[in-house]
Each structure stands twice: as C-alpha cells, then as structure tokens.
N, C-alpha and C positions, 0 to 999 in steps of 0.2 A: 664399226662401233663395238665396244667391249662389252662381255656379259657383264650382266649386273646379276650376283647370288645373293639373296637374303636367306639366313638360317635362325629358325626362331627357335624358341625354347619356352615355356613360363617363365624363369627366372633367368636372369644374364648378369654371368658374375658373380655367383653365390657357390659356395664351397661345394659341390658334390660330383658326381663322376658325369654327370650329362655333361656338367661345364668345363671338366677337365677334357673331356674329348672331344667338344668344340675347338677351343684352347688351339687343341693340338692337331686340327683340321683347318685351322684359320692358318696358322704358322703353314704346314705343309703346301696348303693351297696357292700361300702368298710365294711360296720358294718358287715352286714348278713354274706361276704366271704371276708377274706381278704387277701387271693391268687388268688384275682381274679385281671388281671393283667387288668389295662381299659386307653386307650390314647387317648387323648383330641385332635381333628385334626381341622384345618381350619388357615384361617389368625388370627395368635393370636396378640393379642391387643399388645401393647409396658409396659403394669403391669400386664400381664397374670400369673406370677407368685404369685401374690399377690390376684388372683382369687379364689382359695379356700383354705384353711385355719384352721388348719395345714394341709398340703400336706399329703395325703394319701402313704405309702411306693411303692405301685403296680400305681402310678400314675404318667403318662408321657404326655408330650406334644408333637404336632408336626405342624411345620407350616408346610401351605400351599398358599404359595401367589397367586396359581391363584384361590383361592375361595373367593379372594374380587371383587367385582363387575367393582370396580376403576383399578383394575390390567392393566398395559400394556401386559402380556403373550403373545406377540407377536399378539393382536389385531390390528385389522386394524385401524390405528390412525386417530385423528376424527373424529370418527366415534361410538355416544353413543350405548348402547345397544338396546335402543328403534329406532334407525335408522340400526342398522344391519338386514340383510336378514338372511334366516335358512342355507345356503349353509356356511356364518360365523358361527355361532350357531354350525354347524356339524362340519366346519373346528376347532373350537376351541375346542369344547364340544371331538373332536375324540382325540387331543392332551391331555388333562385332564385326559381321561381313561388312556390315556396310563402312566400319573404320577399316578394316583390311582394304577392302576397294581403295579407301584412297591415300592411306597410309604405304600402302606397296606396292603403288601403281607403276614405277622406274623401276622393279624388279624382274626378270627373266626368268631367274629360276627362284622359287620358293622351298627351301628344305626344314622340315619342322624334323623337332624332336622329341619323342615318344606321343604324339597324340592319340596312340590304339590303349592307352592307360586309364583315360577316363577322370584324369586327374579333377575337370571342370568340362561336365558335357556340353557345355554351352560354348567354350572354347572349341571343343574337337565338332562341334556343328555345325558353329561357323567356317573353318575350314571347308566343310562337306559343300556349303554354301557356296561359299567364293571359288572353289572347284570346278563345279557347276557351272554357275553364270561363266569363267572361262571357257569351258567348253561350248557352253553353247551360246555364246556372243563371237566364238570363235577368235578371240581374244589367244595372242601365242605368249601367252605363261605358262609356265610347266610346273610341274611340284615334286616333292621326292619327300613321299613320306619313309623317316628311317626309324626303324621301332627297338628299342629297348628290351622289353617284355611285352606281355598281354594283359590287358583287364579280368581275363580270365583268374591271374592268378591273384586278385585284388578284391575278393568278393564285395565289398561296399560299394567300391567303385563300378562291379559288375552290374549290382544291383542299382544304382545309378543312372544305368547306361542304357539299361533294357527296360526304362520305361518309354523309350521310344518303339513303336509298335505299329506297324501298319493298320492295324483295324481303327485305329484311334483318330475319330473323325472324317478316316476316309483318305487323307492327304497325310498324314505322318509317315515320312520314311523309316524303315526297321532300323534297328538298333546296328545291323552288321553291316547296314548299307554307310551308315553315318562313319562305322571305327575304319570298315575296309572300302571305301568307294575306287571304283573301279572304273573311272570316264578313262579315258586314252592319254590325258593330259600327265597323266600322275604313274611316277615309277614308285618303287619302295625299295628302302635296304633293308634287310635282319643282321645283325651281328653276329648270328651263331648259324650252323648250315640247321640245323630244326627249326630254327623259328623261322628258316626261309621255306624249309617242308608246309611248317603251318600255314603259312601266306599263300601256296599253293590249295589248301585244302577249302581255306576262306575264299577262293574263288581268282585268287590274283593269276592273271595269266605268267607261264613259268618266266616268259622274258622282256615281263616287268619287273620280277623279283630278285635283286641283286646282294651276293652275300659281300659284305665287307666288313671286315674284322674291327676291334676300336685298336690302336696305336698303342706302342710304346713312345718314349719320348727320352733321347740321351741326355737332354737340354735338364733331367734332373740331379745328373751328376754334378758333384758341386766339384768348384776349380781347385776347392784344396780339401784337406782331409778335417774337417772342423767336430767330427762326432763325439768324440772324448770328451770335448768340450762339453757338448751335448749333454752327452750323456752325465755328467758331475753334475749339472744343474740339475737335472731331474730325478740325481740321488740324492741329494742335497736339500731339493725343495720335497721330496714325498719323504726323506729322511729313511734313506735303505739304504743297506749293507754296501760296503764300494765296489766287495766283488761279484756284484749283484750280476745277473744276465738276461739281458732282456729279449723277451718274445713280444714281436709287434705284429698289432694287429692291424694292418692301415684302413681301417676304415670307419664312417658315421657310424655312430652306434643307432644301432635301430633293429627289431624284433627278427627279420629275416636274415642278420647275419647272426645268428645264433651264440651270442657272445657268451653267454652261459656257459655253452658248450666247451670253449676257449679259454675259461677260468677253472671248468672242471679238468681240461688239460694239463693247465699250467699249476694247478693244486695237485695233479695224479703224478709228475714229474718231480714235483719237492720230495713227495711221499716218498717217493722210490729210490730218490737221488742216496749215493752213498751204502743202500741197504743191502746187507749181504746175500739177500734171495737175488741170482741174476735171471735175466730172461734171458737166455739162449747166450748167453757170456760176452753179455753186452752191457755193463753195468754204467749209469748215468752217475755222474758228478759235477757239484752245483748248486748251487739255488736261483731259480728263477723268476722273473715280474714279467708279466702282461700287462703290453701298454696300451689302448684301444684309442686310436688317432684323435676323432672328435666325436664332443659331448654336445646332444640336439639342445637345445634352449624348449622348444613349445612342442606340442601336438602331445599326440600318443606316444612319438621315440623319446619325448622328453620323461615323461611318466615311465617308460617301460628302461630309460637310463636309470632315474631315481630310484627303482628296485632293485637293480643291481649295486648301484652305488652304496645304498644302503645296506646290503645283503653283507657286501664285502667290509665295508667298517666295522659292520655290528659284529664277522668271525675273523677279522685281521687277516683277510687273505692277501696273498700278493698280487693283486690287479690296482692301475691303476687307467679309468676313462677320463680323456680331453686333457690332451695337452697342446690345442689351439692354439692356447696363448703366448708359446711356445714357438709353436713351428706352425708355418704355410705351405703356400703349392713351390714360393721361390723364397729364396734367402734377400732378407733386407738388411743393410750395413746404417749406419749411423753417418750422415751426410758430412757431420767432423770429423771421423775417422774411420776410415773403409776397412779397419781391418777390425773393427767394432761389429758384433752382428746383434742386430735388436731385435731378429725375427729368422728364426732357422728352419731351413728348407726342408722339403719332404727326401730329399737325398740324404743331409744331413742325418735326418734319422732314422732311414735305413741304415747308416755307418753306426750310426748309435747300438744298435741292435744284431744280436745276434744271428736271432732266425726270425720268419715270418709266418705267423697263422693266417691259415684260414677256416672256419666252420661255417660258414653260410651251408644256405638251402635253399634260396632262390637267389639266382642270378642272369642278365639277360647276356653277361660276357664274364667280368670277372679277372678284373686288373690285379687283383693280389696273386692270381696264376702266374702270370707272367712278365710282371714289373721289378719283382723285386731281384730277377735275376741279371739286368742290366746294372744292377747295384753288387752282386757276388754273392748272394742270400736266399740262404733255400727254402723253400715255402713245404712246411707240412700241413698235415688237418687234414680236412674231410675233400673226397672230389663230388662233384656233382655230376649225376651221370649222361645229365642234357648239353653239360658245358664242356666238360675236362677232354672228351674224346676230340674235341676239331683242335685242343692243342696238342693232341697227343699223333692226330693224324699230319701233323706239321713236323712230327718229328722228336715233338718234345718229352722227357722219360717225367711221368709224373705215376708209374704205376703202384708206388710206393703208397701213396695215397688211401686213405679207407672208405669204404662205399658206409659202413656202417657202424658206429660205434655201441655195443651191446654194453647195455647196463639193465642187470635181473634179465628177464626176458624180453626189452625193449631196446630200437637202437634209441639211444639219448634225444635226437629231435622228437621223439614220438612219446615221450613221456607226458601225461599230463592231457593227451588229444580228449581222453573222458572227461575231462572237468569243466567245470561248466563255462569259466571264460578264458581268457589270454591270459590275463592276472594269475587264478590259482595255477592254471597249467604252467606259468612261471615258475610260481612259489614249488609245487612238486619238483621240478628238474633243480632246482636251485639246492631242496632237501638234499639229492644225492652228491652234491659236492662234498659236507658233512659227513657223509659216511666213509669218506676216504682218510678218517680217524681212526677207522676200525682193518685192522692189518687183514680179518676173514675176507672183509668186501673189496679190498686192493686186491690178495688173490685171487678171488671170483673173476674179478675183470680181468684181472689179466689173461687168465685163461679161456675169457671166453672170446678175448680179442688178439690172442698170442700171436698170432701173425703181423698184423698190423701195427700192435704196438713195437715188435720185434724192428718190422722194416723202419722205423719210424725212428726209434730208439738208436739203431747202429748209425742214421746218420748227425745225429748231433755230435759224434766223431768227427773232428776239421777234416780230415785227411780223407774218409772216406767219401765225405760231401761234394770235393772238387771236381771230380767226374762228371760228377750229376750236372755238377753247378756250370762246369764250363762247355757241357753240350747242348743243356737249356737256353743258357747265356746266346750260344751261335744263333739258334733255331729263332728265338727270340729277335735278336737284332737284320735277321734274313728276312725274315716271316711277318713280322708285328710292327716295324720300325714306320714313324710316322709317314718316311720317301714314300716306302712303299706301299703303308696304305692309302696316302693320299693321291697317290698316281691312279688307284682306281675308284675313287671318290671323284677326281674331278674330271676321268674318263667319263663316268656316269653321267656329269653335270652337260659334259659337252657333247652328248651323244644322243640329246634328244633332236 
C-alpha cells in the first residue's frame, strides 16, 4: 500500500513563500515517486486550483475553514485572537482535533508548516492534541513539524502563546510543550542549520532534528526571453524614463523586509549616479527604480505599505510597490493566442530587471539569496548574519554583502527603536531618505560605509558581475535545486 502524505499549511494557494516552497516540494516529491499519494490541507485560497501546475495525478486538496485565523468556527464573537484567554484556545483548539481526527484519518504522514509561529494558538494546539491521542492510542501516524522561524521573534504572537501555563488549573500544558512537543511520533525540519541549533536547545532530541534547505526551482525560467516586453509596460504604466534600470525587490512588502531600507538604496544610487566625487574609481551611471514584487491588501503590512507608498508619491521618488497585476509565480498566455501573455511570470521579471535587492532583517531562509542567480542576476543589500553563512558555507561568494548600513551613528534598521511605536519609528528612517538632498550627508555616509558601498558599487559593472554570477549560479543549482532537496525531504518522510 502506498504512503499517503498530507502537508498543511493555514492558507493553500495564496501568494507567499510558505506556498511557493510547497509548490516546489509537491513537484519534486511527485518526480522521485509518483505513487506517492500527497493532500494539500488548510483554508484553500478561492484559485487554489490554479496553484500548481500541471496537477500532479496523486494530488488532492482539502479545505479546512477552521485553519483560517478569520474563521468564525464557532468563536466567541468579538472577540480577536489576541483578546482571547487559553481556556478559548483549548475550547477551540480541543474541537479542531477532533476535525483533524477525522478529516486526516487516510494520512500516514502529517507535515505542517510553520506551526512554532503562533499564527492562531488554537490551531498549533490542536496539533499538540492529535499528536498526543496518536501516540498514545498507538495509532502509526507520524508528523514532521517543519519550521519557518520562531514565535520568539513575533512578540504578539509570543505573547499569545504564553498564556498557556502549567499552574493554570492544574491540567494546562506550558506554552513550549504545546509549540515543541516532543512524543516520539513527530520529526522536525529547520531551514536554516541555527534554527536546527535552537530545536536542539528546546529540548528536540538531535536525531529528530532534520536540516533541509527550501528549493530553487528552474521551472521559473521562462521558454523564451519576454522581459523587455516586461519591462516597456511597467515604464509605460508608472510613466519612467526608457532607459530607466530596474532594482527588484522580489518580495511581499511587509515591515520585516525593511523596504525602506531599499528605497534609501535606490535614492543613494541616483544621488551618486554620474557625480564627479568617485568612491575608490568606481563611478556609477544610471538612473535607477525599485520595484517591490507585491502590495498586501489588509492587516498591518497593508498600513505599513500605505506609508511608504504615500511617502514615495508625496517626494517623487523612484520606487514603485505591487506589480501583481502584472506578474505571478507562472506566465499565463491568452487561450486565443499563446504567444499573447495576460500574466507575466516571476522569471519574466527577473529578465525585466537588472539587479536584485535585498534588505530584510528577519528571515527563516531567504529565497531573494539564492533565486535570482538561477536567472543571471546578482543580489545586493544587507546579509543577515543567522542566514547568509549556511549559503556561503555551500560555497556561495556573497561576502560582498553589508552586515550594517551606518547612517549618523545608527545602522539604518535601528533607527527609530526609541520611538514609541512601529509607525513613528517608520516615519524617522523614512526622514533620512530626504537628507540624501544634501551632498554633506551623502559624504557622511559614504565614508562611514566606504567599504561596503565600495564592494557594492564595483559590481553594478556587467563584466565584473559574471564571476560572481556564474559561481553562485553552479553552487546554487548543485546545492539548492528542488531534485535535490526534495530527495531529502522524502528520505525524511520514508524514514520513519
């Protein structure tokens, strides 16, 4: 009889990188075996069928409405998740088990994704639940929690999380027992070799703890060279210069990837572009636009878009967020004429684009590292110093990279940490974009960052780039390629 894998998620089929590296775990899994029967579980999107592409034979869907966070499932009304007590948490979280029990009773292996987040504790307790009763009904389902990040670094959610507490009536499991449980039934993976450190420290014994990287995927190179194309619509539709050059950002806009940061870049670059001061006789020419992939619709990344968006209209800068409407994860042609495209891919605009930013500051892997080289495109910005080393110990030359951008005496993410909310601490970093009006405070910085911007600066030189680009590019499709992480993805699965 063939395994049956179910891999859940809260959302299935919704635009962001957990679904992108499903996606491209479903594909790898179905190559290797493809009796291998695997069911997509969570609140599926309203085009989850158009998620991946062609549809794998052994591939099934299954909603579940109460793994949206928004769900009514018979919550206490008015009552958000961050105002609920744990005694809701456990009333809700105990009814969930009981649809898992028999929602994914035909499954073998159970693989969720990111539940140590806290997104909806009542979801990741139910888990803890159904874990549980498997073990000790002796029931052979296995699970593989694979983790993203930590709640840790999520304080709401943290505080969320920890209102599970053992003194609390006597019978309440703690808070660590619920994010890390620990029965025999349940493996884990971390993405990154530290956040497999940390699974060690939380108590996971070491050979439970399995690191496996997230995937690249060639499948985004597109079959013909359509970026140009691209590209004229999107100078065309923001109405910019032709020989504009774009710096793309591929990703959600949202508060942790520091997009600020990345418009203070791409304004420090205009400023410099052409001006007879050189740094180390490396003089940039050019004018540049920053494109930032997708624009959120709701929550707080929507509010914390609308600041920038606004920021940027009201001083004309060269950024432009969300061009969705635009481009997807694949290219869609026009069913009357294939050679029509109505919807252009994420490959597509990387050809669109010159070079690729990054400035985040939290990340639990960090695909703009190592994606955009399978497209020929070199990624600058900021490294992250929990992330950048396991691709560098792969081989990868990303030394070029800055640990810290100094502006006055702060590096730039840190600007603003005194103020009293997320908002003003916005609005102060957003202020020194503005000062790169002033030719004293371009000097400043540069000298206080001369090295960095130095290494930085020489390679927007084509010629010097290609090195770089085509020893990344190898490490990359050796290292990161979907075959081969999904060969130890579904070693994991068959190895209990």
């Amino acid at each position: 009889m063939k395994l049956h894998l179910g891999m859940g998620h809260y959302g299935i089929g919704f635009k962001d990188g957990v679904n992108t590296v499903i996606s491209r775990n479903v594909r790898a899994l179905h190559k290797i075996d493809p009796e291998l029967k695997i069911t997509l579980f969570g609140k599926l999107s309203p085009n989850y069928k158009d998620f991946i592409k062609p549809i794998p034979a052994k591939l099934e869907y299954l909603n579940i409405d109460e793994f949206n966070p928004e769900a009514e499932r018979g919550r206490i009304r008015e009552k958000s998740i961050i105002d609920q007590q744990v005694h809701d948490y456990v009333w809700q979280g105990t009814n969930i088990a009981e649809i898992l029990v028999e929602k994914l009773k035909d499954m073998d292996v159970i693989m969720t994704e990111n539940l140590g987040i806290g997104i909806d504790p009542s979801v990741t307790y139910a888990f803890y639940l159904y874990a549980q009763y498997c073990f000790t009904s002796r029931e052979p389902k296995k699970f593989i929690y694979r983790f993203h990040d930590f709640v840790q670094q999520r304080p709401v959610n943290f505080k969320n999380v920890k209102k599970f507490y053992e003194s609390r009536f006597g019978i309440m499991p703690h808070w660590h027992s619920v994010l890390y449980p620990a029965f025999p039934n349940i493996k884990y993976i971390a993405i990154n070799r530290y956040d497999r450190t940390r699974l060690f420290e939380h108590g996971i014994e070491e050979r439970n703890v399995h690191y496996i990287p997230n995937s690249v995927d060639r499948a985004i190179i597109p079959p013909d060279d359509r970026g140009e194309e691209l590209r004229s619509k999107i100078v065309e539709r923001e109405k910019l210069d032709p020989d504009v050059r774009f710096i793309l950002y591929p990703v959600r806009c949202v508060r942790r990837k520091n997009v600020e940061e990345a418009i203070f870049l791409t304004k420090f670059f205009n400023t410099i572009s052409g001006r007879k001061t050189e740094i180390r006789n490396h003089r940039l020419r050019g004018k540049f636009h920053l494109l930032v992939s997708i624009r959120p619709t709701s929550g707080d990344d929507a509010k914390y878009t609308d600041q920038l968006i606004e920021f940027v209209r009201k001083h004309n800068l060269p950024v432009t967020i969300g061009i969705d409407d635009l481009v997807s994860m694949e290219r869609e042609v026009d069913s009357a004429d294939p050679n029509k495209i109505t919807m252009y891919s994420i490959g597509d605009l990387y050809k669109a684009s010159e070079l690729v930013i990054t400035t985040s500051i939290l990340e639990g892997f960090g695909f703009a590292y190592i994606e955009p080289w399978i497209m020929d495109r070199l990624v600058i910005g900021r490294s992250i110093p929990l992330i950048t080393p396991d691709f560098q110990a792969s081989g990868m030359k990303l030394g070029y990279l800055y640990n810290a951008l100094i502006v006055g005496r702060h590096d730039f993410k840190d600007i603003g940490t005194d103020e009293p909310s997320p908002d003003s601490a916005l609005q102060k970093r957003l202020s020194k974009i503005l000062k790169l009006n002033d030719p004293g405070f371009v000097d400043r910085f540069i000298e206080s960052n001369e090295t960095s911007i130095t290494a930085t600066i020489k390679l927007f030189d084509r010629e010097r780039r290609e090195k770089i680009i085509e020893r990344n590019k190898e490490v990359v499709e050796e290292v990161y390629s979907k075959e081969a992480v999904g060969k130890k993805l579904y070693d994991v699965i068959t190895s209990f």
